[in-house]
N, C-alpha and C positions, 0 to 999 in steps of 0.2 A: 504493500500500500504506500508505503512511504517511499518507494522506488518509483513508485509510477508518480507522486502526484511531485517528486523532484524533474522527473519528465516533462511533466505537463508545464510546470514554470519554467525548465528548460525550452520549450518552445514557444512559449510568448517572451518570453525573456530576448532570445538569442536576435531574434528580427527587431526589436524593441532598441538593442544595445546598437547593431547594424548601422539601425538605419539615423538613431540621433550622433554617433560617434563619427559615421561616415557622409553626411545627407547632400555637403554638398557634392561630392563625387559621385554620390549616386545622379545627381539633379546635372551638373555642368561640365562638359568634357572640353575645356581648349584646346584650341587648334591655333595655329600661329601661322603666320603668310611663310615661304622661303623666301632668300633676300632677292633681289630683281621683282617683287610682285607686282610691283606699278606698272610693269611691263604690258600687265593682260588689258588695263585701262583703256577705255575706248579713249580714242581722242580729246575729246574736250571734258572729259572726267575731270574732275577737282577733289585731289585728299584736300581732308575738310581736319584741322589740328588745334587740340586744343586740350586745359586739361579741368579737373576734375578731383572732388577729395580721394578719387580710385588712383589720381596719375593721370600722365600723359594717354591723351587716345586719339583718334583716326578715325573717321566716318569717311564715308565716298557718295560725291554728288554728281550723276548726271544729269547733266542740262538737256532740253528739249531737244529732239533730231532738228525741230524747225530752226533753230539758230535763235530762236527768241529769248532774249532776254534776262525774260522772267518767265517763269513755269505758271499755265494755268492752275496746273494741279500740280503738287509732288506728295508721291507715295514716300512714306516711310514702312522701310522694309526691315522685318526683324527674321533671323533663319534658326535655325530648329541649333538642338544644343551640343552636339559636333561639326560643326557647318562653320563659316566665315560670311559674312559681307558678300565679300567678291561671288558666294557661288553664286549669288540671282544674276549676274549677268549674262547669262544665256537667257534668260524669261525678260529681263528688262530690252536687252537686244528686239525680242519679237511686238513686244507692243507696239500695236498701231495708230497710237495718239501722239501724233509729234509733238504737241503742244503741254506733255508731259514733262517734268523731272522726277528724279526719283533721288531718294536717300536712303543711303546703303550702312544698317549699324551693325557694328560687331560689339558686344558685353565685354567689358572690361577684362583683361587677362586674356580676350580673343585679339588674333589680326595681327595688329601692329599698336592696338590696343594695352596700357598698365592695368594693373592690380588686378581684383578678385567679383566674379561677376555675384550680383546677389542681387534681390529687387528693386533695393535703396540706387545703385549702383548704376545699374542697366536704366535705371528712371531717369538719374541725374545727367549722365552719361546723353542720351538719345535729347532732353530739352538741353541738354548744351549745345548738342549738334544741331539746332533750329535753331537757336540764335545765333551759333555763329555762320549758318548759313543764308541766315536772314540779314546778317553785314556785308556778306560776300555779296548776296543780288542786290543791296542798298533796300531793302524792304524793312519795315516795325517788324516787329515778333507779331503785331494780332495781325497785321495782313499777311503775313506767311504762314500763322496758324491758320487762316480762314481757308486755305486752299490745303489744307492736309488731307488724306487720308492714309490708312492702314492696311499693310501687308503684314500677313504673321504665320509662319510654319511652326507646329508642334508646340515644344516650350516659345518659340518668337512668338506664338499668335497671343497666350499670354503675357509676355514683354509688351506686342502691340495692343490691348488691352485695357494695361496699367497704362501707356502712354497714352493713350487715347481720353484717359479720364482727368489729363490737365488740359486737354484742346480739343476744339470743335470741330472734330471730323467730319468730312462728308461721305465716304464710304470705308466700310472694313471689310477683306478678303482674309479670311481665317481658313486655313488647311490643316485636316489634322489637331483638333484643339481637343483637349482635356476638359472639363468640368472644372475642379479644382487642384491643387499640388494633392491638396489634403488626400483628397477621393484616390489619387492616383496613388500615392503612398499606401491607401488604405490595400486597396486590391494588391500591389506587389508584395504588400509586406503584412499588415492585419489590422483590424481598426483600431486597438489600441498604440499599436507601433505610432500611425500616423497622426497621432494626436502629440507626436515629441516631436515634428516639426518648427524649427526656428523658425520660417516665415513659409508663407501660405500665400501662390497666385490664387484666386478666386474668382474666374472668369465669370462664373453664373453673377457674381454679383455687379461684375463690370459691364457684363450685358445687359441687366435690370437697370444700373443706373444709366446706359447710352441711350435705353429705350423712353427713360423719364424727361430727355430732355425735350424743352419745347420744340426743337429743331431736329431730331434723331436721326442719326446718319443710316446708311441702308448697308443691310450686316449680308453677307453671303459663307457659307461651309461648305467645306468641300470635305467629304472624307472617304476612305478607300472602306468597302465595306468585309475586307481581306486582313485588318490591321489590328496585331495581334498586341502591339503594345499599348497603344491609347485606342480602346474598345469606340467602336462608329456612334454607339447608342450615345456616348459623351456630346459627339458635335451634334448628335438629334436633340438632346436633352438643352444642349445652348440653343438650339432654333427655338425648341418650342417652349422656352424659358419666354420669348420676348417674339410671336409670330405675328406681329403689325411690323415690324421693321426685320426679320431674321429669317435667311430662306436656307433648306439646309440641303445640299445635295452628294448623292451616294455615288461612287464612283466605283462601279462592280470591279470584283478584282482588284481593286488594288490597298498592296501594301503599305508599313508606317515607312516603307523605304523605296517607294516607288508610286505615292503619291503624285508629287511634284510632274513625272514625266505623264503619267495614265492621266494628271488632269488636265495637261499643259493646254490642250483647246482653249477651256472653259477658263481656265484662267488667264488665258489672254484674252479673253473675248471680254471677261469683266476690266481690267487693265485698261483696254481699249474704248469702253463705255465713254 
């Protein structure tokens, strides 16, 4: 008896210790540019430098294919959490909106990016890179906020999320998005486990509050109905959290690692909107 019920604490224990000892290795995998990266930069690309109580960081700005100016719209693009910046530029290359820019973030300790990504961080980090973006086009920060919108894979859609809830977006394109860290902790590890989380994305609540606004930006999900690490029911459960502004679409077959390609039509076709 006393054998087994050392077991039994033994297995809420062990995932318990895991996951608060280890959480954020479990949560954020960096990746770092090799030296020449600037190289892959389209032409009129601008590293965007500046820094942060993380340290020195890097964002990447392309300007419109039209040669204008200023950007009607710039996407701010956050990528899943082994990933870099640079990698949307295959998907920024295909949009069909010249009169786009887009903004390319890497999380602190990513890219060419300092310190340690965490949500404080990645927050601070992405409104630095709007204002210093908004000096580079000679724009305010609210007329550069007023032409945002949101790109976000996996943990980015959450990144995009949180950013979204200091500006007035007018559209978000979320791929692969979670519910909450919490929920997700829970299922990998037990519900008690995920209650020792240090900080908690909370998307269900960032999508409640987008939907409150008097202006509510138009939400789109994309998720692979194949995707074995963030479950599809998650990005149904964000649609029909908030279904006056949130459409949630399944993309058969596909995986949490092959998203991005199985959906690349449809999300250039929203891009291009």
């Amino acid at each position: 008896m006393v054998t087994l019920l050392i077991l039994a604490l033994a297995l809420v224990a062990l995932p318990a210790a895991l996951l608060y000892f280890r959480q954020h290795s479990f949560i954020y995998h960096p990746r770092q540019y090799a030296p020449g990266y600037e190289r892959v930069l389209p032409p009129a690309a601008v590293p965007l430098r500046y820094s942060t109580i993380a340290g020195n960081q890097v964002a990447f700005y392309v300007p419109p294919r039209s040669g204008a100016a200023q950007p009607s719209r710039v996407w701010v693009m956050f990528t899943g959490n082994a990933s870099v910046a640079l990698d949307w530029l295959d998907v920024v290359a295909m949009s069909r909106n010249e009169a786009d820019g887009f903004l390319l973030i890497d999380y602190p300790g990513y890219g060419a990016s300092q310190g340690v990504a965490a949500i404080a961080t990645t927050r601070g980090s992405a409104d630095k890179a709007v204002s210093t973006l908004a000096e580079h086009l000679q724009l305010s920060e609210a007329d550069l906020s007023a032409r945002l919108s949101i790109v976000g894979l996996s943990l980015g859609a959450a990144a995009a999320l949180d950013f979204a809830a200091g500006h007035p977006i007018q559209r978000a394109v979320l791929i692969a998005p979670f519910t909450s860290l919490r929920d997700m902790a829970a299922q990998l590890f037990t519900k008690p486990a995920s209650l020792l989380l240090l900080e908690n994305y909370d998307n269900r609540s960032r999508v409640l509050e987008l939907a409150a606004r008097e202006s509510p930006p138009r939400i789109i999900i994309f998720h692979g109905t194949a995707d074995t690490l963030i479950p599809p029911d998650m990005g149904r459960q964000l649609a029909e959290s908030a279904p006056a502004i949130a459409t949630f679409v399944p993309i058969e077959g596909a995986t949490h690692d092959t998203i991005i390609g199985d959906a690349l039509p449809q999300i250039i076709e929203e891009l291009s909107r």
